[in-house]
N, C-alpha and C positions, 0 to 999 in steps of 0.2 A: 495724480489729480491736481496737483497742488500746479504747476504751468499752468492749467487749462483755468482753474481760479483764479489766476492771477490775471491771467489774459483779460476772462472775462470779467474782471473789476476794473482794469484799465480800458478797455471797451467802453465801460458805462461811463469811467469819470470821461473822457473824450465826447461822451455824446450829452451828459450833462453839463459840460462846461460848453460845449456848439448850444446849449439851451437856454443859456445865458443872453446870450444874443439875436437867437432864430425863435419866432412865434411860434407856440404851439410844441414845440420840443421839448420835452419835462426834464426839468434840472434836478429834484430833490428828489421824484422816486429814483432817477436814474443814479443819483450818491449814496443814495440808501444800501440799492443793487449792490453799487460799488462796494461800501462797508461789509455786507455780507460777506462779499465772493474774499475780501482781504481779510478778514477774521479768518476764513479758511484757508489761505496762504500765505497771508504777508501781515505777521504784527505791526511791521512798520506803518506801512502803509494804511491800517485798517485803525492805529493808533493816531497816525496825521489826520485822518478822513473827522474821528470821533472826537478831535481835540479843535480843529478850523472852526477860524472864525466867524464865517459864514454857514456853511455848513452844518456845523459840529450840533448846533442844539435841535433842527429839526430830525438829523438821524438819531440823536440820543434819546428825542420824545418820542420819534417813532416805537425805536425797540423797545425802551422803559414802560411806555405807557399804550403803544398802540394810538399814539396822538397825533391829529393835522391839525397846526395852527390855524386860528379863526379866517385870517387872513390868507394862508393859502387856499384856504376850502372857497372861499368867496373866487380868489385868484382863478381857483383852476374852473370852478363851474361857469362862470364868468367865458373864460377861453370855451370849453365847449362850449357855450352859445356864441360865440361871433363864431367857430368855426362851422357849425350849423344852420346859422345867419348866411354867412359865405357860401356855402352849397347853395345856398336856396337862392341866392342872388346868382349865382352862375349859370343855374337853370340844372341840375344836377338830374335824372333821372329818377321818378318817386322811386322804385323797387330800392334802389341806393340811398334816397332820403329816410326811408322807411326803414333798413335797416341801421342807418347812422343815429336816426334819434331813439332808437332802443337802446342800444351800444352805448349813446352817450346818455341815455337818465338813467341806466342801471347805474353807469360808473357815477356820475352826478349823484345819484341815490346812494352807493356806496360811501362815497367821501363825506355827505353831509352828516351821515352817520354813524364816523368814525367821533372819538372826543375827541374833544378841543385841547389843545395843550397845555400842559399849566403853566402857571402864572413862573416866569422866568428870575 
């Protein structure tokens, strides 16, 4: 099991660092992912992930506290509406708008409901 971990924590840091760059592509759940899948195969690795710069304090509040900084909760619900904004300007089909704005206020409802992380 331990390949198939590893793969897929290299999988997510590849698609969270493409997140860095590209709109709407989530960086920090997808490092989160990554920490997991490397706690279960690769200390090293799962030790880089927990110890980074950038990284390193949103997945430690994650797991410690079950925490989303103020600032990404703002960030991300924020993205869902221009990307539901965006549908709507493209002319997207309602059955499709209909099921995209459930999708996105559970998750919205979700995140905003998660605590805030503590003070660093």
């Amino acid at each position: 099991m331990r390949p198939l971990w590893l793969g897929l924590g290299l999988a997510s840091v590849a698609v969270g660092l493409a997140g860095v760059v590209l709109p709407l592509v989530p960086t920090t759940p997808m490092m989160i992912l990554a920490a997991a899948c490397f706690a279960k195969s690769s200390p090293r690795l799962h030790d880089w992930l927990w110890r980074h710069p950038v990284f390193g304090a949103a997945i430690r509040n994650w797991r410690e506290h079950g925490a989303i900084p103020r600032k990404a909760k703002v960030a991300a619900i924020v993205a869902m509406a221009a990307a539901f904004a965006l549908s709507l300007w493209l002319g997207v089909a309602p059955l499709v708008l209909g099921i995209q704005a459930t999708v996105l206020c559970v998750m919205g409802l979700w995140i905003a409901t998660r605590p805030s992380a503590p003070a660093q």
